[in-house]
Each structure stands twice: as structure tokens, then as C-alpha cells.
C-alpha positions in Angstrom: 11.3 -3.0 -11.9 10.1 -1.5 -8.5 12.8 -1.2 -6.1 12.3 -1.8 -2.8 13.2 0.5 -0.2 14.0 0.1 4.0 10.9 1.3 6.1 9.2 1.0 9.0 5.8 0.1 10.3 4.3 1.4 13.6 1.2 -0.8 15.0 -0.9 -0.2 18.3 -3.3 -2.8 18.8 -6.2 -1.7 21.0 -7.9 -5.2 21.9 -4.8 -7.4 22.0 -6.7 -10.5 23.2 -9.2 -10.2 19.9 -7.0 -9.2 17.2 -3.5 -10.9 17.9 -3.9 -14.4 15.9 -4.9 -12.0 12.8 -2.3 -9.7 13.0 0.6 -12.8 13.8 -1.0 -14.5 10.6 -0.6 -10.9 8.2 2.9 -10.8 9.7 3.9 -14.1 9.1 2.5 -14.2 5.5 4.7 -10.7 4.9 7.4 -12.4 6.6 9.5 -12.2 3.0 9.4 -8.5 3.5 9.9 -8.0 7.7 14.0 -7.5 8.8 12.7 -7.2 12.6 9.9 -6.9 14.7 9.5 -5.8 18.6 6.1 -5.9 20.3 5.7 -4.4 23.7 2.6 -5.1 25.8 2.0 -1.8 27.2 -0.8 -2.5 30.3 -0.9 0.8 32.0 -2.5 2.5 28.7 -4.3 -1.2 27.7 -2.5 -1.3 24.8 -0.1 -3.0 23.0 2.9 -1.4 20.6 4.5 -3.4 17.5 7.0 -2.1 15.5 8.5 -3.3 12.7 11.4 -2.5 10.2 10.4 -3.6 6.8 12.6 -4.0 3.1 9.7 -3.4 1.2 8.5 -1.7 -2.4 5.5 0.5 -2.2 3.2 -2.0 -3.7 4.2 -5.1 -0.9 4.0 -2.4 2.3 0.6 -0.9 1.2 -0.9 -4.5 0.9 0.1 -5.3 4.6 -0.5 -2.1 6.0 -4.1 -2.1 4.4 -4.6 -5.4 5.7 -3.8 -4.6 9.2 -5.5 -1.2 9.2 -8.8 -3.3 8.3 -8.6 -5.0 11.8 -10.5 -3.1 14.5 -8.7 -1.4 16.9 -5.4 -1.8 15.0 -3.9 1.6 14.1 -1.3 1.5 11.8 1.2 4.3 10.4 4.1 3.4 8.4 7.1 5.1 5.9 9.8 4.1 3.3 13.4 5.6 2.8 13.4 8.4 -0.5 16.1 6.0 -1.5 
């Protein structure tokens, strides 16, 4: 069995306005895996930063993270605890 491990995911979301329904749809169909979220509009750089703490295996983060990485102007970064 694949353990899961605590992580976190960093998002910045270039075109807000075009992207958000996809990315709230991704989040909420990985909700089983998401502990928090915070998302800060950040309008003095255009941009908007989410950031997310996850309870994930490898397997379950790479399939969202892939997912939102495919979205344009969505860059994405994310890492697991060793343990």
C-alpha cells in the first residue's frame, strides 16, 4: 500500500477571470485529498496566489498537479514530507 504523506501545493494563476471555474472544479474533485486552501488575489502583479496543504500519496498529488499545470497561465510547484 502507498502511504500518503502531508504536502503542499503552490498555484499562481495568471488569467484569474479565464481559468478560475477549471481550477475550483480540479480542487473540488481532489477535495478527498485537500486539509486547507488560501487563495489571495494579488492585483498589483495581476495575479492571483493559491496555496494549498494536501494529505496526499504520490500517485493522487501528481494527477492534480498535472491537471492544473495543463491550464494556461496556471503555474504550479508542489512537495511531499520524506515521511
Amino acid at each position: 500500500m502507498i502511504s500518503k504523506r502531508i504536502g503542499f501545493v503552490g498555484i499562481i494563476v495568471e488569467e484569474r477571470k479565464r481559468v478560475a471555474q477549471e481550477i475550483n472544479k480540479l480542487l473540488s474533485d481532489h477535495g478527498d485529498i485537500i486539509v486547507g486552501r488560501m487563495g489571495i488575489p494579488y492585483e498589483v502583479r495581476g495575479c492571483s496566489v493559491i496555496t494549498l496543504v494536501v494529505d496526499a500519496t504520490t500517485d493522487e498529488l501528481g494527477c492534480l498537479t498535472g491537471k492544473l499545470g495543463q491550464l494556461n497561465g496556471v503555474l504550479v510547484k508542489s512537495a511531499l514530507a520524506k515521511k
